[in-house]
C-alpha positions as CSV (number, residue, x, y, z in Angstrom):
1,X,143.9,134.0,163.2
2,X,140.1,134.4,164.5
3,X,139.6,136.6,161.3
4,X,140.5,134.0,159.0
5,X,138.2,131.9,160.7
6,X,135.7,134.1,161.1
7,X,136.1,134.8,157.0
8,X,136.4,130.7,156.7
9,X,133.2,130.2,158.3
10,X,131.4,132.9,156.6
11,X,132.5,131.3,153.0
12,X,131.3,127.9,154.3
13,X,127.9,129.7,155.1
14,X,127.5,131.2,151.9
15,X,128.3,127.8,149.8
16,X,125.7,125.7,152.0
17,X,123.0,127.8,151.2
18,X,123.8,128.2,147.6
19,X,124.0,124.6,147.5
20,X,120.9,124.2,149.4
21,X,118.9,126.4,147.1
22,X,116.3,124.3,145.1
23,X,115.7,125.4,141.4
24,X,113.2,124.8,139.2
25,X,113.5,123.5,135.8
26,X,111.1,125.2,133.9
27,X,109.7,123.5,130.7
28,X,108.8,125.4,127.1
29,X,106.7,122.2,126.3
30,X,103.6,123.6,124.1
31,X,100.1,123.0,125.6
32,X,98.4,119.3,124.6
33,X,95.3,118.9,123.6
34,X,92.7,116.8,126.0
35,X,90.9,115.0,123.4
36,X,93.6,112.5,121.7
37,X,91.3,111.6,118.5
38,X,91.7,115.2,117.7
39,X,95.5,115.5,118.5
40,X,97.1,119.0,117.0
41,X,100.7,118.7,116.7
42,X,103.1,121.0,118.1
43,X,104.9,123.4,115.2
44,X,108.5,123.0,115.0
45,X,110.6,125.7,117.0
46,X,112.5,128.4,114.6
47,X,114.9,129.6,117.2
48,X,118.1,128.7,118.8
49,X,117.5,129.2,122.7
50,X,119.0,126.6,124.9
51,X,116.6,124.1,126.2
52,X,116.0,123.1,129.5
53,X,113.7,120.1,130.1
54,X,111.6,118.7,132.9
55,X,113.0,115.3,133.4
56,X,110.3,113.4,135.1
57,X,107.6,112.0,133.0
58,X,104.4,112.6,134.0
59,X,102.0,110.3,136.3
60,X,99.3,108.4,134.4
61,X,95.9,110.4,134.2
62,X,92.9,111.6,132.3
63,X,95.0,114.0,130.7
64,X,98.4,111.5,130.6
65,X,97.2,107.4,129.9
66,X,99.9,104.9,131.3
67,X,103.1,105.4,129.5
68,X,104.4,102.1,130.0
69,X,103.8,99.4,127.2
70,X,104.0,95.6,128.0
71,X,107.2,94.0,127.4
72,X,107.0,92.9,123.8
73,X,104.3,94.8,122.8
74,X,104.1,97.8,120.7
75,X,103.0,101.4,121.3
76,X,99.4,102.5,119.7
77,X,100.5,104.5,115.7
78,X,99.6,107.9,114.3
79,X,97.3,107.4,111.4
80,X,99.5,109.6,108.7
81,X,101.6,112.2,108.3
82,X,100.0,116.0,107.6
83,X,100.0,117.2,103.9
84,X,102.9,119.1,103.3
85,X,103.0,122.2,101.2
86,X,104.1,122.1,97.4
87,X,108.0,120.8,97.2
88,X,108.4,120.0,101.2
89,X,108.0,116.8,103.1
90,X,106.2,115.7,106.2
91,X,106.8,112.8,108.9
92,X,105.1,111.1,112.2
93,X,105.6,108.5,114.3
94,X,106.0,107.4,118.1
95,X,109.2,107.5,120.1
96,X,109.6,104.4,122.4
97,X,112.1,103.8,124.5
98,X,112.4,100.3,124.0
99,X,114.9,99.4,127.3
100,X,112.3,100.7,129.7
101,X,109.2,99.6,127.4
102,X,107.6,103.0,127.6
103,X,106.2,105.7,125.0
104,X,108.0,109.1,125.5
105,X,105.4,112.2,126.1
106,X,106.4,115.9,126.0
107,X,109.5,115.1,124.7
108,X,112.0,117.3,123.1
109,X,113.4,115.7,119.9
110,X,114.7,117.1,116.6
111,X,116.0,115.8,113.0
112,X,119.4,117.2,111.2
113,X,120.4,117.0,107.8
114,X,122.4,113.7,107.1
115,X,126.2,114.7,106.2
116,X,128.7,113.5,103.6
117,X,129.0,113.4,100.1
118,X,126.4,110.7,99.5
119,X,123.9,112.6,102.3
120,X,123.4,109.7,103.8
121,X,125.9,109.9,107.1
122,X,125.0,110.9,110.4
123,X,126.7,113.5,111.9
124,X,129.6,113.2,114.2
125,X,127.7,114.3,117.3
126,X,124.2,115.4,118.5
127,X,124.3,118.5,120.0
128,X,120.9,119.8,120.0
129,X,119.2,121.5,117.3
130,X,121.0,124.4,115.2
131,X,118.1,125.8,112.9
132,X,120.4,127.8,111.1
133,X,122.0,124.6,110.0
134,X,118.7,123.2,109.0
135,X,117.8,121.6,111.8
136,X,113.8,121.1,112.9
137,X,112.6,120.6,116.1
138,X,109.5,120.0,118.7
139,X,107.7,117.7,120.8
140,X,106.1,114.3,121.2
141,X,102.8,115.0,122.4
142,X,101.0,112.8,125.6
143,X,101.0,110.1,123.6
144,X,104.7,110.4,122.8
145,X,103.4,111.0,118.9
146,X,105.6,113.2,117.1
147,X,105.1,115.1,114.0
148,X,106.6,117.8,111.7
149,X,105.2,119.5,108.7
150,X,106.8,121.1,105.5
151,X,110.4,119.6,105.6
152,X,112.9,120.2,103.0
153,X,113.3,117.0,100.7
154,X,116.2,115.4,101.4
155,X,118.0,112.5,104.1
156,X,117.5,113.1,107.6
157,X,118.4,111.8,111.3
158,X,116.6,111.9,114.5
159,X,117.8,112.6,118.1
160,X,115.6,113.0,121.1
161,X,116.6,114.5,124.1
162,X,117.3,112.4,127.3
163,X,118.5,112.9,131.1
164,X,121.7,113.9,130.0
165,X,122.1,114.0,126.4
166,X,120.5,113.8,122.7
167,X,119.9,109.6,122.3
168,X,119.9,108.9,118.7
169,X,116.4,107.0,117.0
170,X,117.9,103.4,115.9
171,X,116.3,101.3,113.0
172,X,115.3,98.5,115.2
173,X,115.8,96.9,118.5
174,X,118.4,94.8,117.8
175,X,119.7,97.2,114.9
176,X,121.4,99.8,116.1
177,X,122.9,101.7,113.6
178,X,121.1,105.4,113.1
179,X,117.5,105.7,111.9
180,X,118.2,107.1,107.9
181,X,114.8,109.4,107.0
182,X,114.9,109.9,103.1
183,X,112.2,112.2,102.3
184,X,110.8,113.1,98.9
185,X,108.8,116.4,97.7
186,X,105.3,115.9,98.6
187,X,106.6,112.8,100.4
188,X,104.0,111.8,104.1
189,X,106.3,109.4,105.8
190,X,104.8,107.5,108.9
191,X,107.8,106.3,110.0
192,X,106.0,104.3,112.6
193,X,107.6,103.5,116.3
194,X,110.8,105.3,116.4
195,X,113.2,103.3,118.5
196,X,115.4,104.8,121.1
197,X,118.1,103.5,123.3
């Protein structure tokens, strides 16, 4: 009996301090530039590794202005869209997370080819991005303005990652069905403040 115990006790030791351990969530958010009249734009990723994500957002700054946006106001717009090479397409824009009225920097978000036989429906579920399936991804910068260079011309939807899951871009605040992006060759589309739930 005082061995099962003693083997009980020993089990209840390891779990505590397993539990107890604290780990830390590294990010693979690119550097930002300081100076935001002269913002660079982070490339889009080419590989598959699993993400993990730093959840809080950062504390205004020099380096990181106030996040938050006055209710019914609008976050500050990228001027355009980079110049895509010959055949491929280009967008920008701003997520804002329009229940907490706040711009969303270093955020992970990524766009996937629209599905069915008119291209033009989202898919079933957001998973995170899947290059090989033609996904591109990256990251709002400070200013939560995001950007990506030489798509493929075609339809598109966007999903940016949250606490918990990928939150789908809507087409308005009160319209939520899913953001549609229909890109054109040679096509710079500022798709403006990209709303999300």
């Amino acid at each position: 009996m005082k061995l099962i115990t003693r083997i009980l006790f020993l089990l209840l030791m390891l779990f505590t301090v397993s539990c107890s351990s604290e780990q830390s969530i590294p990010t693979n958010a690119p550097s930002i530039p300081t100076n935001p009249e002269n913002v660079s734009y982070p490339a889009p990723q080419t590989n598959s590794t699993p993400y993990s994500f730093a959840l809080n957002y950062p504390a205004p700054s020099e380096n990181y202005p106030n996040i938050r946006i006055p209710k019914g106001s609008l976050p500050n717009l990228p001027n355009s869209a980079p110049v895509p090479e010959q055949g491929k397409a280009s967008i920008s824009g701003v997520l804002f997370d329009f229940g907490n009225s706040m711009v969303l920097p270093i955020t992970a978000f990524y766009i996937t080819p629209a599905k069915g036989a008119s291209k033009k429906d989202p898919p079933p579920l957001f998973l995170g991005p899947h290059p090989e399936k033609g996904d591109l991804n990256s990251f709002s910068d400070k200013l939560g303005l995001i950007s990506i260079n030489n798509i493929p011309p075609g339809n598109y939807y966007l999903a940016v990652m949250g606490a918990m899951d990928w939150r789908i871009a809507q087409m308005s605040i009160t319209d939520e069905k899913p953001l549609l992006i229909e890109l054109a060759e040679g096509q710079r589309l500022t798709l403006g403040v990209i709303y999300v739930p």
